[in-house]
N, C-alpha and C positions, 0 to 999 in steps of 0.2 A: 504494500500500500504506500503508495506517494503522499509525503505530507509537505508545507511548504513552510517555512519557518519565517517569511514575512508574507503572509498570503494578502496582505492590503493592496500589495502592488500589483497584483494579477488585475484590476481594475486598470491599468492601464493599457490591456488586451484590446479593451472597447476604443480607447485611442486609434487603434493600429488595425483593429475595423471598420472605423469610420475613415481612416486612409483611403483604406482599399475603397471604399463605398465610395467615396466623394471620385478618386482616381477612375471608377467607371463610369459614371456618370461626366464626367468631363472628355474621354474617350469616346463614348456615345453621342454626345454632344457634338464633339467634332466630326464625327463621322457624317451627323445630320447636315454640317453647313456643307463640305464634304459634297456630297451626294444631291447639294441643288445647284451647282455649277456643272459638277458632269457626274456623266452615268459611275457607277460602281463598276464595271469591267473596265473601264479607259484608267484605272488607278495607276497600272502596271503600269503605263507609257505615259501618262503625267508625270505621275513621280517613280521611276524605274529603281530607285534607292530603297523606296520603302517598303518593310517588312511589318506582315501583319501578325509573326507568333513571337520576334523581340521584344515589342514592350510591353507585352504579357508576360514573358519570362524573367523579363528585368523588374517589372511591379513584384510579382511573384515571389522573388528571390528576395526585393525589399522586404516585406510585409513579414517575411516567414524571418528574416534576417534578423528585424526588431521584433517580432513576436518572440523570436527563443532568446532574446537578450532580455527580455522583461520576463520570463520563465526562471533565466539565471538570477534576476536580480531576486526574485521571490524565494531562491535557495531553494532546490529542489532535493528531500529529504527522501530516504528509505534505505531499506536494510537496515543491518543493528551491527553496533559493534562495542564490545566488551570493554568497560572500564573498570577498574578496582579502587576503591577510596574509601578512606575511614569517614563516618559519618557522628556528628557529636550535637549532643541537642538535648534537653529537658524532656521529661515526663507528665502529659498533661491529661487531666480527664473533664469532661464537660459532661457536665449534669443537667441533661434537658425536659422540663417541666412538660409532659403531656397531657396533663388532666383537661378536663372538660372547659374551666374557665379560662385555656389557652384560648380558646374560641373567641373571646372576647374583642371587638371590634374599637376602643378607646384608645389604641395607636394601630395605624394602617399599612398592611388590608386588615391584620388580625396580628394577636402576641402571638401565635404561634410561627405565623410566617416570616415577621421580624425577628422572632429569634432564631431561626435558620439565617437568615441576612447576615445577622451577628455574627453567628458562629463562623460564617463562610468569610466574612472580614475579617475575622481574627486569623482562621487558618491560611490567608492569604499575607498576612505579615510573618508566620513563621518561617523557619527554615533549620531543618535538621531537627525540630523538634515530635515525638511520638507523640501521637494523639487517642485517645479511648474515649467513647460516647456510651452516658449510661442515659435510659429511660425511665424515669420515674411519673409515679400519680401516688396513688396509695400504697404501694409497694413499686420497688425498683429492677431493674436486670439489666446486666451489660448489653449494649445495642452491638457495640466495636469493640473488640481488643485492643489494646495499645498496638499502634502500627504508625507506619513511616508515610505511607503510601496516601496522599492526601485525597487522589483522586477518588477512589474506594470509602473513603470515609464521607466525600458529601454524596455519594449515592448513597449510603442508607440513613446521610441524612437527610436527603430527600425525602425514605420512607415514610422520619418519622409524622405521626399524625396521633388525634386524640382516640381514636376507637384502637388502637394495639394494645390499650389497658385494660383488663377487665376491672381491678380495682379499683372506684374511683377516689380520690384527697391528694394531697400532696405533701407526701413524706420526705421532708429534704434530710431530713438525719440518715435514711435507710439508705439515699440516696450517695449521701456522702461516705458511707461504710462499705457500699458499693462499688464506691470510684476505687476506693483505697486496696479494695481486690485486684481490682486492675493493674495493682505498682507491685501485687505479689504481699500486701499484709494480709499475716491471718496465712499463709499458703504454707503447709509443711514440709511441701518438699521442697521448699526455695528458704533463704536464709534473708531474713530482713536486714538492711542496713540502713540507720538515717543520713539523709541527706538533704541537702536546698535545692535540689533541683526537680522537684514534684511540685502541680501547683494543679487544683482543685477547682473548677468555675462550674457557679451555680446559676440558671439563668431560670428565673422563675417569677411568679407574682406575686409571691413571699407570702400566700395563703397556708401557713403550715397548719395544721391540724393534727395530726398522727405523732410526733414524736418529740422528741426532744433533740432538735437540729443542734441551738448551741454548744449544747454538748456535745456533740458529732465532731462540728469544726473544732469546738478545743481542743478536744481527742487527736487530732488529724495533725494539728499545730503542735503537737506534743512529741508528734514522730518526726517534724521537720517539714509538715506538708501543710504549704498556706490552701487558703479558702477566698476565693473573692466572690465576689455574686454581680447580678446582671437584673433590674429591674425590669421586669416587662409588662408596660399598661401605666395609670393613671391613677393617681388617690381619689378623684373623682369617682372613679367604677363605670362599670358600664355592664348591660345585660349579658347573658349569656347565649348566644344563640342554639339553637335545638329545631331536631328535623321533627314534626310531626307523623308518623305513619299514616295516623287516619285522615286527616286531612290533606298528606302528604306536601305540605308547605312548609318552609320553615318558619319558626317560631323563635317564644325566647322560654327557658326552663323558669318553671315557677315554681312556687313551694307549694304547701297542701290546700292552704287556704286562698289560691290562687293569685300572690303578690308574686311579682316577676324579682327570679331571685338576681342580686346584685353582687361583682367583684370587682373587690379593690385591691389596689396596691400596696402589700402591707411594705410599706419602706424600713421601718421602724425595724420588725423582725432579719432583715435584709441586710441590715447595717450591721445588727446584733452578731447575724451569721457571720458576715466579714470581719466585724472587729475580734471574734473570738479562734478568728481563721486565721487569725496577722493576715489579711489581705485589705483589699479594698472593695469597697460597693460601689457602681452608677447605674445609673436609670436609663434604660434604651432609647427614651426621648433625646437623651441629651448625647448619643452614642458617639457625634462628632467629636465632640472630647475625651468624652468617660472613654472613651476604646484607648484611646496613648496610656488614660492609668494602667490600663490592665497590660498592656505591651510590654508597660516599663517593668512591671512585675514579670515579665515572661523574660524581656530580657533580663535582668538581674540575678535569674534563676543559674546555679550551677550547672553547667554542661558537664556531661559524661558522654567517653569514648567508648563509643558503642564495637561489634565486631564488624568485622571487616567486611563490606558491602560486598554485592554485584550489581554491577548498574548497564542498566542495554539501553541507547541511545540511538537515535537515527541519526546517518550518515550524508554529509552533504552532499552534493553529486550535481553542483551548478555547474561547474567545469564544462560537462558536457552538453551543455545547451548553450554555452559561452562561447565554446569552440564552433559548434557546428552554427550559430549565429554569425559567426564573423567569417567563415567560410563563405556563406551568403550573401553576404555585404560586398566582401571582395571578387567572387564569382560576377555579381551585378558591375561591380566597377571594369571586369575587364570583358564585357559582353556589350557589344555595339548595338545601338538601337537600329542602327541602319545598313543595309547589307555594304560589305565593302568588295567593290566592283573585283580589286583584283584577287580574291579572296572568295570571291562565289562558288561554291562546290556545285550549284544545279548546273553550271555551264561548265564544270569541268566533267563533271559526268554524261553531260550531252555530249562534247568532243568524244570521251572514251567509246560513247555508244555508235 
């Protein structure tokens, strides 16, 4: 598979299109004024010099000549070829709030969609760093293992959505005990070590109910692993939307007595998480800024030299659209638009015959 590693430039193909386009139309044109002075068979003996398949082969040769230079220039990629390099980077787990009042529409389109945004801005500043995604509501499970491989990791975070829970609340402490499986605590057949190079991101509406979070993050800060968090939504609140079956419309979830139930932002609890996490808190509204705290936190973090990579790469291979482009170029430069008399091979094969 061909890939191109500046493919913006291939847009300049349509340039070298519209060449050609405009180039026949002005040949056609001529041929019209052409053809109302005299007949189309007196050509020959009008003008006995001109050839009518040269400066089709000479345009030809142009077009194709700039068309594979604007191929090379877009770096035409394939095949693979083996590199070996030590790779060194932080341990990070993201802890993504699925529950039902992700649904919630008081920052847009939904917290649940902005927190995929998030996460995908975040994993767009690292490098070298492992990432692991856990799923929580009412109870938690690892989405992703720690891995390298960024691309794999926003495909399932893509996945995630609110119906993969059966449990519904939002349990950020289980959440957080969760992540910490991910570094290998708690694992008996791997040996714990502390370090600063583990770091914890909760990104929720900070509705906890279920457990006792602060204590999670203390716990976590205890082993050497901060905690930051990620506000998602509004201290205003805003409805929860919900599909009707029998009416099949959507609606918004209400309680028993039929008030439409309300989510907010607990911030408060959110802070609490982070200050007992030694991290930091921001609120996804404000993500222009709050995302550099959190950076600065990833940078800061300890790097560890991981084993020794294998990394497969595509192979440039402009060269050969360079080369055979300027063959082109030069072929056109030494091809005469007009037959040269002493040079005419039709009359040298007429004598022979």
């Amino acid at each position: 598979m061909v890939h191109f590693e500046h493919i913006q430039y291939l847009w300049l193909l349509l340039v070298v299109a519209a060449a050609g386009a405009l180039w026949g139309f002005m040949m056609w044109r001529n041929r019209r004024r052409l053809e109302t002075w005299a007949d189309k068979h007196m050509f020959g003996r009008l003008i006995p010099d001109r050839s009518s398949w040269r400066p089709v082969l000479k345009m030809a040769l142009t077009l194709t000549g700039f068309a594979l230079l604007v191929v090379a220039l877009a770096n035409p990629q394939f095949g693979t070829k083996i590199e070996k390099g030590k790779r060194a980077g932080s341990d990070i787990a993201i802890c993504f709030d699925v529950s039902k009042s992700m649904m919630a529409e008081d920052i847009q389109p939904n917290r649940l969609e902005r927190s995929k945004r998030v996460v995908a801005n975040l994993m767009s500043t690292m490098t070298g760093d492992r990432v692991s995604l856990v799923a929580f509501a009412g109870t938690s499970f690892i989405q992703m293992p720690l891995t390298s491989d960024y691309s794999a990791t926003k495909l399932f975070l893509d996945d995630m959505n609110c119906s993969m829970m059966s449990a519904q609340g939002t349990a950020i402490g289980d959440a957080i005990e969760t992540a910490m499986k991910t570094f290998g605590y708690g694992d008996p057949d791997r040996e714990w070590e502390k370090n600063k190079g583990r770091l914890i991101i909760v990104i929720s509406d900070g509705e906890n109910h279920e457990d006792d979070a602060v204590g999670a993050a203390r716990a976590a800060a205890k082993e050497g692993v901060k905690v930051c968090t990620i506000g998602m939504g509004l201290p205003d609140g805003a409805p929860i939307p919900e599909y009707d079956p029998r009416t099949r419309q959507n609606n918004y979830k209400r309680e028993r007595g039929g008030s439409i139930v309300m989510t907010h932002l607990n911030e408060q609890m959110l802070r609490d998480i982070a200050s007992a996490g030694d991290g930091v808190y921001v609120r996804a509204s404000n993500a222009g800024s709050g995302l550099s705290d959190i950076t600065k936190v990833i940078e800061n973090l300890d790097k560890t030299d991981y084993d020794e990579a294998v990394f497969s790469a595509y192979e440039s291979r402009y060269m050969y659209p360079l080369v055979a482009g300027l063959v082109c170029l030069v072929a056109e430069l030494l091809l005469f638009e007009r037959r040269n008399r002493k040079w005419n091979f039709d009359k040298v094969l007429k004598i022979e015959q």
